[in-house]
C-alpha positions, 0 to 999 in steps of 0.5 A: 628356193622353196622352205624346207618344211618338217611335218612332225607326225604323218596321218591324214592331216599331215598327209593331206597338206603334203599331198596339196603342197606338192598339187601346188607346186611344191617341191617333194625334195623340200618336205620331210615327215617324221613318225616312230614306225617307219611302216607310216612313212612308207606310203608318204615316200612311195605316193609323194617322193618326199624325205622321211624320218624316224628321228625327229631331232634330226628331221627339224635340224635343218628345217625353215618350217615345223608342222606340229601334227601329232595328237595333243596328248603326246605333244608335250613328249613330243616337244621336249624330244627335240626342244634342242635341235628346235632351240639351235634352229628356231624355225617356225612352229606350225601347229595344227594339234586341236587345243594347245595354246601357243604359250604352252607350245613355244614352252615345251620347246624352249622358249623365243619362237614363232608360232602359228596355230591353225584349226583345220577340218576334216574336208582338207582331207579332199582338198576342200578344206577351211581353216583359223590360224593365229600367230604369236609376236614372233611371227613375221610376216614372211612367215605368216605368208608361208603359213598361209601358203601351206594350208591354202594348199588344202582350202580357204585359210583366215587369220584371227587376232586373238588366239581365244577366236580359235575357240569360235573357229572350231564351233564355225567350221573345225567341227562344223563337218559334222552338223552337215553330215547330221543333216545329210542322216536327217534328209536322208531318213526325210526322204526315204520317210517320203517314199524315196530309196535311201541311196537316192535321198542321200545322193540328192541331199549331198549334191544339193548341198554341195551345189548350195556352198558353190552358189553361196560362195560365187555370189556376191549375195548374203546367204539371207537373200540367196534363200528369200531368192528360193523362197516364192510367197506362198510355195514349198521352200516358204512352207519348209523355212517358216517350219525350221524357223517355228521349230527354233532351227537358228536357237538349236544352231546357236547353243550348239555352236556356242558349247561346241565353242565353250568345250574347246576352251576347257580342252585348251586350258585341260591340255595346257596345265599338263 
């Protein structure tokens, strides 16, 4: 018998692992997703087939797994609304809200609680999805496997020990999406710079890129000796990496990622001391 599984919120996120759940095999009859406006629910029920809610406390009373995907600053409300039917329950807390340690969940919602956090990104939305999750003492390992089941639905998922990782997570995949689609804008505006339609530049840049992750990830080769494997002595691709790398592309990449690291650690702490 499948969990029975609580989304608390039903945006994108919450939509996304839902609809790959159910792609997955899983049973709609299972899933619940709870929001104030049942106007938010309704495509969820019609699309997906799957139990709705405007009343959280009743939604949690009789869930094996709670997914947390609300926005961090109404959490806290959130929490404390169904912090007793969560207490009479004990489920399992699945957050996927960016920035609230595990202590600070468990907290607003009473106390002696499993609990796995989980940076996703915005390619679950496509199914395409990476994730970090983490997992608090009270976590068992049957409820990490089902933690990992759910999210795997929307992409890869890897398991962090220490819950400060989660911080090296975002730099390396949660915000990651971004650095790609600025340099898609950059290839982009290269191209046509070159003569080539804007559109064309744009298509040519996303394929490549996509057909670049696709080899990376089917090749049991670094991604160093997959780019020396392009390189001829001498040639184009040469000409192009020794330009990046004059130009301090792996310094500009690693002070990014590093401030993007350092800024999810002051939301944490932000977000915790509310």
């Amino acid at each position: 018998m499948a969990s029975q599984v609580t989304f608390i919120g039903a945006g994108n996120m919450a939509g996304a692992i839902i609809g790959g759940m159910i792609d997955s095999g899983y049973s709609a009859d299972a899933i619940t997703a709870t929001s104030p406006d049942d106007s938010a629910l309704a495509p969820l029920r019609e699309r997906l087939g799957i139990h709705t809610e405007t009343d959280n406390a009743s939604a949690v009373a009789q869930a094996d797994v709670v997914v947390l995907a609300v926005k961090p600053q109404i959490m806290q409300d959130v929490c404390t609304g169904m912090r007793d039917a969560i207490q009479a329950r004990k489920p399992l807390i699945l957050s996927v809200a960016a920035g609230l340690p595990a202590d600070t969940l468990e907290h607003w919602l009473g106390g002696d609680l499993p609990v796995v956090r989980c940076m996703p990104n915005t390619p679950s939305l496509v199914g395409a999805g990476a994730a970090g999750l983490y997992a608090n003492a009270r976590v068992t390992d049957a409820q990490q496997r089902i933690a990992s089941e759910l999210l795997e639905a929307v992409g890869l998922v890897e398991w962090v020990d220490d819950e400060a990782l989660l911080d090296a997570v975002t730099a390396v995949s949660g915000s990651a999406p971004a650095y790609f689609f600025l340099m898609f804008e950059a290839m982009e505006q290269a191209g046509a710079d070159l003569g080539l339609p804007a559109d064309t530049a744009r298509r040519l840049a996303m394929q490549t890129a996509y057909g670049a992750a696709r080899m990376a990830m089917d090749s049991d080769k670094t991604p160093g000796e997959l780019k020396r494997n392009v390189m001829s002595p001498g040639g184009t691709t040469e000409r192009a990496i020794e330009h990046m790398e004059n130009a301090g592309l792996r310094n500009i990449m690693q002070s990014a990622m590093r401030a993007c690291a350092e800024r999810a650690g002051e939301m944490a702490d932000e977000l915790g001391k509310r």
